[in-house]
N, C-alpha and C positions, 0 to 999 in steps of 0.2 A: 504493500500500500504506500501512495507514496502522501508524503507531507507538504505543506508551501506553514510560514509564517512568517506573519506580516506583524509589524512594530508600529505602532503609532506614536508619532515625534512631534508633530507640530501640531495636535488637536490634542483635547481634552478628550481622554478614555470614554469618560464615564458621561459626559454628553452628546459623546456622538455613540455609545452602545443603545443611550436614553436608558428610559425607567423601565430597574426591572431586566435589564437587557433587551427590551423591545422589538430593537432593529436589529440585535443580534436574532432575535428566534422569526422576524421575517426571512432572515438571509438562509435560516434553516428550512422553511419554507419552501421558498423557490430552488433549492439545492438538497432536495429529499437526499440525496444518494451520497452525499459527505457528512463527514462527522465536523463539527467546529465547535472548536472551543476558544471562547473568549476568556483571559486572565489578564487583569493588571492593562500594561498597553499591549500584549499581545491577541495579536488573532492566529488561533494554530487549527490547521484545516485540513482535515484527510480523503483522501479516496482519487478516484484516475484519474492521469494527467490533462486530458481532454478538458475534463468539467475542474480541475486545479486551474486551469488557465483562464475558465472563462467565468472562474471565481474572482480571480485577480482582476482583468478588467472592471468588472460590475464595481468592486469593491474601491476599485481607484476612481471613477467615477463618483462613488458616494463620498469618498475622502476632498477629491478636489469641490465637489458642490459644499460640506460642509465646513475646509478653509475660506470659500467665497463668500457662502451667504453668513456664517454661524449659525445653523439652523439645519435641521436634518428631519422631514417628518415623515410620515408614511407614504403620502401623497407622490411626494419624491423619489421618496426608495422606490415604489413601485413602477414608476414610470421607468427607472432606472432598470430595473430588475427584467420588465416585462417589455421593455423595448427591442425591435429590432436591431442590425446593424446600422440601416441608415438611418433609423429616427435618432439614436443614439449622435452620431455625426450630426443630425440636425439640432438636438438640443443644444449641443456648446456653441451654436449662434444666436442663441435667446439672449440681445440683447440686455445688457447692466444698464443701461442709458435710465436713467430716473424719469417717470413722465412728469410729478410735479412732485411736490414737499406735502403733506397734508399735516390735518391738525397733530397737533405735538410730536412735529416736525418726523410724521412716518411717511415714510418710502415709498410711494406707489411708484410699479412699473409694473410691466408683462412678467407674468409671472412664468409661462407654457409656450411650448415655440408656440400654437396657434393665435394663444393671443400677442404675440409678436408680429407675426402676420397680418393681425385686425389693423396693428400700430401703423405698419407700412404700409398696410395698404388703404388707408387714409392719408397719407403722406401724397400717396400717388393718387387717390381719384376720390370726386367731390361726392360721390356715393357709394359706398361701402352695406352692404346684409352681413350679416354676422349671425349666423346659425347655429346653434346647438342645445344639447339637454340643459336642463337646470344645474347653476353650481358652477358652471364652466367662465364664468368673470365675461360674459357678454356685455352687458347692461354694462358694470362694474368699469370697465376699461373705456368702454366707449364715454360715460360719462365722465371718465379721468382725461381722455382726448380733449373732450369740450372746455372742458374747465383749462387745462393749459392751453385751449385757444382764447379762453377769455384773458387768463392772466396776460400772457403775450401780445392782447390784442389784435389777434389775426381776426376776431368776431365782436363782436359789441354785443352779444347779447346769444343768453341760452336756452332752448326751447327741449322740453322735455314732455311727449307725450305719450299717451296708452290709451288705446280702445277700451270703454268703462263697457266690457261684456260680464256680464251677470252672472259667474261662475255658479248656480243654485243657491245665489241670493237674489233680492228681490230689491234696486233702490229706493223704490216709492215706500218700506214700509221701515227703512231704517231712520234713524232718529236723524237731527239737526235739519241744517242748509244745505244747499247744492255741494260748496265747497267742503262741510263736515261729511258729506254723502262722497262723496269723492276722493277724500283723502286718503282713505284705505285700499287706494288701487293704484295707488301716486306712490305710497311708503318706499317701495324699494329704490324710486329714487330721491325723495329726500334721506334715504339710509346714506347713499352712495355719498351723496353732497356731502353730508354729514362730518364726512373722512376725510372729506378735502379742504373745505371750508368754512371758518372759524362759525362760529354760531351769530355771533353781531353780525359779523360779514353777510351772510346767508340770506340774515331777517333782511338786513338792508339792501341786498341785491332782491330777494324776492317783492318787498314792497317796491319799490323802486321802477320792477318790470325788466331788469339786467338776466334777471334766473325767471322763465313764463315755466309752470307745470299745469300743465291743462289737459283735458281730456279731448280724446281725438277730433271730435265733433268742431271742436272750437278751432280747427284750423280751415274749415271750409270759409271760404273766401279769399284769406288771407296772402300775402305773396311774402316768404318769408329771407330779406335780403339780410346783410351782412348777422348770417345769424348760424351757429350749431345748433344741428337741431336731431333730436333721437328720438323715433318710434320704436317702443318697449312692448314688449308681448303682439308681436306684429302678426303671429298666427292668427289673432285672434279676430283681425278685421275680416272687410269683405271685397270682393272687388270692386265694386262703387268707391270703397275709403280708403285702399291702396292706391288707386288711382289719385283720387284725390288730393291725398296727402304727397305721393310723390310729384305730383305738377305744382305744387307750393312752392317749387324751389325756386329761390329769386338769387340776384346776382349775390357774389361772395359767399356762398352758402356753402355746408357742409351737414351731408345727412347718414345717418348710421341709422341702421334698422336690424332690430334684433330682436329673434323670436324664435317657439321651437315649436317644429312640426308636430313632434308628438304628446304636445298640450293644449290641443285645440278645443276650445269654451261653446264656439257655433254651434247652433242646432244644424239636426242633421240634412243633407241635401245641398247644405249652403260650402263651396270651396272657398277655403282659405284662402285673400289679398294675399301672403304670403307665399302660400307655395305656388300661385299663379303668378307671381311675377319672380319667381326663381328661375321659370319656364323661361316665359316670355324676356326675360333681360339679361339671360346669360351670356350672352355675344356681343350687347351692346359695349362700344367700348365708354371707356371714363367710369364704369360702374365696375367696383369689385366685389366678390363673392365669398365668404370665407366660410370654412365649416369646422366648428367645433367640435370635439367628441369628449368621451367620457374617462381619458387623457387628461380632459385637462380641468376638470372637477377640481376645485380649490375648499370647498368646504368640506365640511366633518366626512371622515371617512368612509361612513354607511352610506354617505349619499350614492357615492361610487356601483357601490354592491347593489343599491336600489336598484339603480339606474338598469344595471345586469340582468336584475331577475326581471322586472317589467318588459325588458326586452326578449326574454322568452316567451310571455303569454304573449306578448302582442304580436311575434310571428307566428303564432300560432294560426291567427285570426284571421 
């Protein structure tokens, strides 16, 4: 049987094993057929040469991500772990480039090569779709885009909207005004702002009219120029209101639209604004198309595994 160990010199043992040895007993895991044993800073690792070596890669990849970022979480590993060779090559181009400073001064940028991809390819063209499951930093990134075009000033002004579809609630029977009727379909992006922008900041740009969160309805007429502007849960229009809202776009604009196909709110018979104009606008040029997968999940772990089993019953169907 042959052996490899490996010494850990310039990280911390006991935070990059995590609690418990964590990421120790994932690395067992994915590598059923060796023995490892973690002591002290050693890692001592048995079984055939083949899977020795392709121990050591994985494992050098987790050492360099955890001298970059200081952080090591599951998310990671697994990406690590479960990557081909060329996604593998494609992650260490996942830009370090910060998109902006947020409150008490944390670090947002692209966290997954995909949402790297979102980055650039807003760079390159004035409308960008950003597709994927839940979890996956669609919403999250595009409204970090918007905001460092506001601070920059490449935009005067931020438009954040979503289809108020009736997921098996009812709005005519819930309590308040329009706007208290409305807020609970808005939340995930005043969450987002939230992380970017100071709280006076916020109050004062949203009074002001600098940050609009409105509901989709409210953009018919409008022409919407030097302005970012994000259609959230985009599944859930109709073609009438994708239409709509994408001829809004007035000069100096920039529009990101994010939504997942397979959380559609419509009743039935009615196609998704969304997945009609995935069709119909894939060739257009200046528009970019990005697709997220379940890759690049950033929240709580389960989410991940959700995402897995749901997608067994639903190819069932």
């Amino acid at each position: 049987m042959n052996e490899l160990i490996i010494e850990l010199t310039e990280i911390s043992p006991r935070e990059f094993f995590g609690q418990q040895n964590e990421n120790i007993d994932l690395l067992k895991k994915y590598f059923p057929k060796l023995k490892i044993v973690a002591r002290g800073s050693k890692v001592k690792v048995y079984g055939d040469e083949d899977l020795l070596e392709e121990f050591d890669r994985r494992f050098e990849k987790m050492t360099a991500h955890f001298a970059k970022y200081n952080k090591l979480d599951e998310n990671v590993i697994e990406r690590i772990l479960a990557s081909n060779g060329q996604e593998e090559m494609e992650t260490s181009q996942i830009s370090t480039d910060v998109l902006l400073h947020g409150v008490s001064g944390r670090l947002i940028k692209a966290q997954t090569l995909n949402q790297q991809k979102l980055v650039d390819s807003s760079k390159q063209n004035d409308m960008v779709f950003a597709v994927g499951p839940a979890g996956t930093g669609k919403t999250y990134t595009g409204v970090a885009l918007a905001v460092k075009a506001l601070k920059e000033k490449q935009v005067k002004r931020i438009i954040l909207t979503r289809p108020a579809v009736e997921a098996g609630e009812n709005l005519g029977f819930l309590p308040g005004d329009l706007k208290e009727k409305l807020d609970p379909y808005m939340q995930p992006l005043y969450d987002a702002l939230r992380d970017m922008i100071p709280p006076e900041k916020l109050a004062h740009f949203i009074e002001n009219g600098t940050i609009q969160i409105a509901p989709l309805a409210f953009m018919r007429g409008r022409t919407l120029d030097n302005a970012f502007v994000i259609l959230d849960e985009a599944q859930n229009t109709t073609h009438a209101q994708m239409k709509m809202f994408l001829t809004r776009m007035g000069k100096n604009a920039k529009f990101i639209i994010t939504g997942d196909p397979g959380q559609i709110d419509l009743p039935r018979r009615i196609i998704s604004g969304l997945k009609e104009a995935l069709l119909v606008l894939k060739n257009v040029e200046g528009i970019g198309i990005i697709y997220l997968d379940d890759k690049d999940v950033i929240r709580h772990r389960l989410v991940k595994k959700v995402i897995d089993a749901y997608k067994d019953i639903e190819h069932q169907n």
